[in-house]
C-alpha positions in Angstrom: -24.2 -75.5 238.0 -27.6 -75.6 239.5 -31.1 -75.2 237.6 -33.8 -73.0 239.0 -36.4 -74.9 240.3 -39.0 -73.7 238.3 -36.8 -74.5 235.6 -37.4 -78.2 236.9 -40.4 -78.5 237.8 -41.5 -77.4 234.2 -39.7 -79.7 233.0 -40.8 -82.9 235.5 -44.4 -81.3 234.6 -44.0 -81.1 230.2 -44.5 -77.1 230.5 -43.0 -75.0 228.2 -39.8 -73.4 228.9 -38.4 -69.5 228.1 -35.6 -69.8 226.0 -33.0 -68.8 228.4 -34.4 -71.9 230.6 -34.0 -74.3 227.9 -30.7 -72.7 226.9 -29.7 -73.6 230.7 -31.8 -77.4 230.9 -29.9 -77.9 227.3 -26.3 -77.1 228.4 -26.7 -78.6 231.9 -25.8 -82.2 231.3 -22.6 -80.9 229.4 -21.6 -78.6 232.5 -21.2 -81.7 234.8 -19.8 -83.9 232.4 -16.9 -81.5 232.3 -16.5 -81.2 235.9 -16.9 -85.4 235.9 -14.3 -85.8 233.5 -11.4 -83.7 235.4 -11.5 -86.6 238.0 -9.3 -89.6 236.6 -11.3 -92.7 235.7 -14.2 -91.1 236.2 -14.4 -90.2 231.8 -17.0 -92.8 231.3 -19.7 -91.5 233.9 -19.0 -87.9 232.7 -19.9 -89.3 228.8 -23.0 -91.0 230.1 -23.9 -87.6 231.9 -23.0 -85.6 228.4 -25.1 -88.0 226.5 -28.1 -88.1 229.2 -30.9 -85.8 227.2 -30.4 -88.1 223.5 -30.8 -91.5 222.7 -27.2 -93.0 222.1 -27.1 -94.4 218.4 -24.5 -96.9 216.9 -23.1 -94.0 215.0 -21.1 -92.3 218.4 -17.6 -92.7 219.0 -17.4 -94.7 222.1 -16.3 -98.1 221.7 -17.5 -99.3 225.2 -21.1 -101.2 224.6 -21.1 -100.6 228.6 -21.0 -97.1 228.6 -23.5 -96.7 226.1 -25.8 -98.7 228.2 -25.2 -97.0 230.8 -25.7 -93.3 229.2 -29.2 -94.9 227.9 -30.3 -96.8 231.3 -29.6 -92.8 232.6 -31.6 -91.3 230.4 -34.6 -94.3 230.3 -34.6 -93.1 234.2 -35.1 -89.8 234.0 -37.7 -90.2 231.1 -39.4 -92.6 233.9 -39.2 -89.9 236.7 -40.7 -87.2 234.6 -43.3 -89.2 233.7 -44.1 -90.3 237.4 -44.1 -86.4 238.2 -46.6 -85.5 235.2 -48.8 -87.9 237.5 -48.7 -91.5 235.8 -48.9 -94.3 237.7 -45.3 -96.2 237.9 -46.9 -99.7 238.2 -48.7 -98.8 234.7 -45.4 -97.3 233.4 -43.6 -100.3 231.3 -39.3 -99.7 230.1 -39.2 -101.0 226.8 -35.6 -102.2 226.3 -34.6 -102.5 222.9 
């Protein structure tokens, strides 16, 4: 699955998006997880891909501390990258690990 790239770059940028594109940005990280998952081995990279757009809490199934890390480094990264696109300056941008 591929997103429009309007559909990204109103999301890199903060702009609003029709329902139909956030329907699509929403379902996205699911969509590859699934195709992730079909390879053996692979099940922990497709969770941290599910889990990409939500802040993982103590409360999820998982039992591996390493995958959870890994699904919130992900999405720490992309929350960095959109920030550099909506034009603020990396070496000002600070990762606050918890």
């Amino acid at each position: 699955m591929t997103l429009a790239p309007e559909t990204i770059e109103a999301v890199y940028h903060g702009d609003p998006l029709s329902e139909q594109a956030q329907a699509q940005y929403n379902e996205h990280p699911g969509i590859a997880a699934s195709l992730w998952s079909k390879i053996p081995r692979l099940e922990p990279i497709a969770w941290m891909i599910d889990h990409q757009n939500r802040q993982v809490d103590g409360g999820e199934a998982l039992d591996a501390p390493e995958v959870k890390m890994g699904a919130e480094i992900l999405r720490m990264f992309l929350e960095y990258e959109q920030m550099i696109h909506r034009g603020y300056p990396a070496q000002r941008l600070r990762i606050n690990w918890r």
